[in-house]
C-alpha positions as CSV (number, residue, x, y, z in Angstrom):
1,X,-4.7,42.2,4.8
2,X,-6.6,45.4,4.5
3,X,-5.9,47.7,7.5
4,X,-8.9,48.3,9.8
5,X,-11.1,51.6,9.9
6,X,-10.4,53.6,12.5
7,X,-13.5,52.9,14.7
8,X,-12.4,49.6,14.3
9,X,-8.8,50.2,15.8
10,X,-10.4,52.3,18.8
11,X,-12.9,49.2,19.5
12,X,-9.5,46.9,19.5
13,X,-8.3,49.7,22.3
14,X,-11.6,50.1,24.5
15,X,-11.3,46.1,24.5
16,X,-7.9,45.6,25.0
17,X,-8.2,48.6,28.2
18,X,-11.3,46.7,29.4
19,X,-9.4,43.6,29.6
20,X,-6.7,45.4,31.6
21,X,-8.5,46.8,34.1
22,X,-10.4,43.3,35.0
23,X,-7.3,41.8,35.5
24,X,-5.8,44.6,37.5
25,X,-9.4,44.5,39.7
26,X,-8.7,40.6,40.1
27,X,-5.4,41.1,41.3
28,X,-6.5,43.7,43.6
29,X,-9.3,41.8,45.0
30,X,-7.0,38.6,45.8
31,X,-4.5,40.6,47.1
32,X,-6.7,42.1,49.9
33,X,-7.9,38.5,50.2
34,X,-4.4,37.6,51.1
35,X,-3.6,40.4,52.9
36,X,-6.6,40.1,55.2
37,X,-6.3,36.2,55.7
38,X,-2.4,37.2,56.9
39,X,-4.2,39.5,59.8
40,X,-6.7,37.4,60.8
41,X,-3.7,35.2,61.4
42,X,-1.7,37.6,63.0
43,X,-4.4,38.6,65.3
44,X,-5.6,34.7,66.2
45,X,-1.4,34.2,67.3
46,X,-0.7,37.5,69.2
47,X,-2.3,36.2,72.0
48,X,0.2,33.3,71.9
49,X,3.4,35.7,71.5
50,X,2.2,37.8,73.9
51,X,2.1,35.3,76.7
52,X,5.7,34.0,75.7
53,X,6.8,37.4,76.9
54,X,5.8,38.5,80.7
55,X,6.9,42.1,81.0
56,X,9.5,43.1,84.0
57,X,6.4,44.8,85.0
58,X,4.2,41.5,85.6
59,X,7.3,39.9,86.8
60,X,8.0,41.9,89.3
61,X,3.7,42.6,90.4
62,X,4.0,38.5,91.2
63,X,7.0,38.8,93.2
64,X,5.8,42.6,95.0
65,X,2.4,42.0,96.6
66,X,0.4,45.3,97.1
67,X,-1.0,46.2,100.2
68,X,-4.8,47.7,100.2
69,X,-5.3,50.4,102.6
70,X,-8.8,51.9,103.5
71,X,-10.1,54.3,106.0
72,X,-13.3,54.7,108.0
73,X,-14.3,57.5,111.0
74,X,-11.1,56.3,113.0
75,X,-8.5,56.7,109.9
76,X,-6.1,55.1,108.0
77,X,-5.7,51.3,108.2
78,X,-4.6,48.4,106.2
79,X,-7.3,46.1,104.7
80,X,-4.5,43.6,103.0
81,X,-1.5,43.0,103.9
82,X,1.0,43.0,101.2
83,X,4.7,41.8,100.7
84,X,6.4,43.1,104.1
85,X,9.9,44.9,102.8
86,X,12.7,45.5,105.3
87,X,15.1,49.0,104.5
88,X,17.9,48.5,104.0
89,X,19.7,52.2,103.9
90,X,18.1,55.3,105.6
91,X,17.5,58.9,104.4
92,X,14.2,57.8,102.3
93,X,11.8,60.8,103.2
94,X,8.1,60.1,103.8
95,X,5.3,62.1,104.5
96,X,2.1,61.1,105.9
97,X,-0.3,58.9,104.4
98,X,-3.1,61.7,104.0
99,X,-0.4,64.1,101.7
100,X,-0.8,64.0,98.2
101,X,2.7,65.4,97.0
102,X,5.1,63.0,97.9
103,X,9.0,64.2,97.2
104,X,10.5,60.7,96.3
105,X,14.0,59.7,97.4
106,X,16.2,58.6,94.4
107,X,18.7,55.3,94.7
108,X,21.5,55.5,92.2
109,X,25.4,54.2,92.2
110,X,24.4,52.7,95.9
111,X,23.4,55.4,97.4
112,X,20.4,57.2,98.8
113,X,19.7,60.7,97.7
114,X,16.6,62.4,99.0
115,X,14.7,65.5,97.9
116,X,16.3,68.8,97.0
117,X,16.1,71.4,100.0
118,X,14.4,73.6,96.8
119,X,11.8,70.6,96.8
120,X,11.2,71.0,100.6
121,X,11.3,75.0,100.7
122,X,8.5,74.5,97.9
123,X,6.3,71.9,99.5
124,X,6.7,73.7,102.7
125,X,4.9,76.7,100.8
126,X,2.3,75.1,99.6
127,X,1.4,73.3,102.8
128,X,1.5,76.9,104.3
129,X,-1.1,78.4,101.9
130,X,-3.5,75.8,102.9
131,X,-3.0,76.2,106.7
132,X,-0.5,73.1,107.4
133,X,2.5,72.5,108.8
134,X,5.1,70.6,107.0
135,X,5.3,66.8,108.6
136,X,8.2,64.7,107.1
137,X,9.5,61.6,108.5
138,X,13.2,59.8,107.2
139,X,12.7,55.7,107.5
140,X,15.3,54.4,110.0
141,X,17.4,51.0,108.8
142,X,15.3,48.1,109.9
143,X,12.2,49.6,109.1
144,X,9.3,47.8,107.9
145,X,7.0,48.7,104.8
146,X,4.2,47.6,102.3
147,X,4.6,47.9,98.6
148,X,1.9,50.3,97.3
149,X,2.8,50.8,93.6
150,X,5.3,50.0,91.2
151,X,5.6,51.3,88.0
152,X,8.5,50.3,85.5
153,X,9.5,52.8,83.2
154,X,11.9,51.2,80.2
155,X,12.5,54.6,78.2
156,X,13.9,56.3,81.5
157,X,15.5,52.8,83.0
158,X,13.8,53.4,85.9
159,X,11.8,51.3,88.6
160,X,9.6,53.0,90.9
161,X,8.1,51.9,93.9
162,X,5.9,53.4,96.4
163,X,5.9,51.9,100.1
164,X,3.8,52.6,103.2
165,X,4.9,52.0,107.0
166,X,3.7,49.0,108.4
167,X,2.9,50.4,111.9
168,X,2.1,47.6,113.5
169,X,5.4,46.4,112.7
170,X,7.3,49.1,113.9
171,X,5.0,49.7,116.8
172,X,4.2,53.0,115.9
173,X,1.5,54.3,118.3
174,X,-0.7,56.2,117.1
175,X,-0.5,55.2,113.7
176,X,1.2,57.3,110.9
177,X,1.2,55.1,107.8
178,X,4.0,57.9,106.6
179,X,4.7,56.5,102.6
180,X,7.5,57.0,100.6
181,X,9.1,56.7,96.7
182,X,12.0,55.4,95.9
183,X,13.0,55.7,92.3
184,X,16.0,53.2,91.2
185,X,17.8,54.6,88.7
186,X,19.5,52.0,86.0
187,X,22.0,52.7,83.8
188,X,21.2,54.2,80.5
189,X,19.9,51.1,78.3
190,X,20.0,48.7,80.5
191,X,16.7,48.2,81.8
192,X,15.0,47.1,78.1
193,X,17.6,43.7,78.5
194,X,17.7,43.4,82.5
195,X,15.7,40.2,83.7
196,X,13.4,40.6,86.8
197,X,15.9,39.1,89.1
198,X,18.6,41.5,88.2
199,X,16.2,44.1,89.2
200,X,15.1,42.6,92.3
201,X,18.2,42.3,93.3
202,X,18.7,46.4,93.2
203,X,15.3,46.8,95.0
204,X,16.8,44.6,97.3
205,X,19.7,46.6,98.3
206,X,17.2,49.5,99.9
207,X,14.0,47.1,100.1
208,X,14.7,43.8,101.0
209,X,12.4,41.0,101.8
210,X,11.8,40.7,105.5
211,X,12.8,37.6,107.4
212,X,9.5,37.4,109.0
213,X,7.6,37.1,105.3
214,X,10.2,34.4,104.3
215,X,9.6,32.5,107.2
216,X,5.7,32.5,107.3
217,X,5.5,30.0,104.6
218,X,7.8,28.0,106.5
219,X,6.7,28.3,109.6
220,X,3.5,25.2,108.9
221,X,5.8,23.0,107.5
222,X,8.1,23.5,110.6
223,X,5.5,23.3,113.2
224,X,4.2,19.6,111.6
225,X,7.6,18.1,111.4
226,X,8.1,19.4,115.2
227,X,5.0,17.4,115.7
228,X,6.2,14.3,113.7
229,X,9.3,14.3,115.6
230,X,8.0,13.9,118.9
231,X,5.6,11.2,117.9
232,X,8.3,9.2,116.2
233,X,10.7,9.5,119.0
234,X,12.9,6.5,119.4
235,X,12.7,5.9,115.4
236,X,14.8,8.8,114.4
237,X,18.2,7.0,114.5
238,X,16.6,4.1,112.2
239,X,15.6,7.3,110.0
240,X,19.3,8.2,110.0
241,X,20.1,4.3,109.1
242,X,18.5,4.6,105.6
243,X,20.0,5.9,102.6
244,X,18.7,9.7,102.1
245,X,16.2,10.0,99.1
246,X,18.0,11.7,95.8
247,X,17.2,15.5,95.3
248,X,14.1,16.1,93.2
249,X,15.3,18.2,90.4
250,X,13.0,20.5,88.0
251,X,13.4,21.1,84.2
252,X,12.2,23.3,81.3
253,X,9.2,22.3,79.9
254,X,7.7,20.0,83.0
255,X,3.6,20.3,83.7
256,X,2.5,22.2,87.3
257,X,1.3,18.4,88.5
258,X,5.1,17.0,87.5
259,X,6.6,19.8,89.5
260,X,4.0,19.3,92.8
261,X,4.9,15.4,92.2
262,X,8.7,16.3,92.5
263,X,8.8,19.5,94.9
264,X,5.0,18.9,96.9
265,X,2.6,22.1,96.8
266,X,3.8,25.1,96.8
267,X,3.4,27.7,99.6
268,X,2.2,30.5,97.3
269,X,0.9,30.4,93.3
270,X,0.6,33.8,91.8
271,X,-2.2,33.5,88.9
272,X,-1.4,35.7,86.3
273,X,-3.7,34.5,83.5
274,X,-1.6,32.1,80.9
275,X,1.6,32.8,83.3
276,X,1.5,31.5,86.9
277,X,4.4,31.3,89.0
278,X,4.3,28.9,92.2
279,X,6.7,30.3,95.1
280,X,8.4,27.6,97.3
281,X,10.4,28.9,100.4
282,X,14.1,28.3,98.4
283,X,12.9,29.4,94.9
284,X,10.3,30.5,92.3
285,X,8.9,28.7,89.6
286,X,7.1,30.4,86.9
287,X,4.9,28.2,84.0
288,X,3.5,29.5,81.1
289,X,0.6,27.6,79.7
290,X,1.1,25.5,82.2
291,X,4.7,24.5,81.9
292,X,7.9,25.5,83.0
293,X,9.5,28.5,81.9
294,X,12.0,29.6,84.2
295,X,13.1,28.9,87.6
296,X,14.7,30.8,90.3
């Protein structure tokens, strides 16, 4: 076989290139295919991950309720009630509700530490260059407050929470609303693995949920079976005769109407989009997409 001219040869080359670069283009083309059907994907189950996962921060919004405050031409006052906290250990500093620089009292190893006298000296400066005196107040044990704000705070493995006198409460007259924040201080890394009920249980220690916002819930139920008691009268000692009904038990994985069947209707439900958590007076149980996820 005679060997080909040399425009031949470069024909064979432009060809053989040409043929190259379609298939590399093809290949290309259907890997961005794939690669954007894998993100559509992605994108259509992130919701669904996402709501398999409540942050600490959700967790513990559901379990802290907020109070709303607002103010008209006679002052401060509270529009919503929120979660009424009890302290538990004294020396938290607060100011008054009007101050924007609050110093905020740290709670570490079980104690209470408040804000450096440099901290004071400072704020006692700038509340001199405007014409003000310096008004501080220290909460007393027994005190009662409203949650304001609560921020979580993984990378420093802090929780922070803001609290404002109930004055009511305390009967404070006139009003104050002095506010506080406590910072709890976690031990390095252990925040990111700490479930919201180990952390409660720190808040707990300074803020503690009062007696009085236990009982509320309680307080209808208690009231009706009074009631029922004194209509049934005599028929309490045949109630006694018959064989007590076997406790209802909850498991992983049950509906909201196969919980309500077993345990009745709960005093509170916290709706937090696909994650709702009904609050009986012994214990918590949260759902998500309306089943059972955990219970407490």
């Amino acid at each position: 076989m005679l060997p080909l001219r040399q425009p031949a040869r470069e024909v064979a080359a432009r060809i053989k290139n040409q043929i190259r670069l379609e298939e590399n283009f093809v290949m290309r083309r259907t890997l961005k295919a794939v690669i954007t059907g894998m993100a559509i994907i992605l994108a259509a189950l992130a919701p669904y991950s996402l709501a398999q996962a409540p942050t600490l921060q959700e967790q513990l919004a559901a379990q802290y309720k907020t109070v709303k405050m607002g103010s008209d031409t006679s002052g401060y006052s509270v529009v919503e009630k929120g979660t009424l906290l009890a302290i538990q250990k004294g020396g938290i500093l607060a100011v008054p509700y009007a101050d924007q620089a609050v110093l905020p009292s740290k709670y570490e190893g079980g104690a209470i530490h408040g804000p450096s006298s440099l901290s004071l000296m400072g704020r006692k400066s700038i509340m001199g260059r405007f014409g003000k005196e310096q008004t501080t107040h220290l909460f007393q044990v027994g005190d009662k407050v409203y949650p304001m704000k609560i921020d979580v705070n993984v990378a420093k493995d802090t929780v922070s929470m803001s609290v404002v006198a109930c004055d009511t409460c305390n009967k404070t007259d006139p009003p104050t609303y002095n506010k506080a924040q406590v910072i709890f201080q976690f031990p390095k890394g252990s925040l990111v693995k700490a479930s919201a009920g180990e952390v409660e249980d720190v808040i707990g220690q300074v803020l503690s949920i009062s007696e009085e916002e236990q009982q509320q819930g309680g307080d209808q139920g208690g009231q009706q079976q009074q009631g029922d008691q004194g209509q049934q009268g005599g028929g309490q000692q045949q109630q006694q005769q018959q064989p007590q009904a076997e406790p209802q038990s909850i498991e992983k994985g049950m509906t909201t109407d196969q919980v309500e069947a077993a345990m009745g209707k709960p005093e509170k439900i916290v709706n937090l989009g696909p994650k709702k958590i009904y609050v009986y007076k012994d214990l918590k149980v949260t759902f998500l997409n309306g089943k059972v996820f955990d219970v407490q």
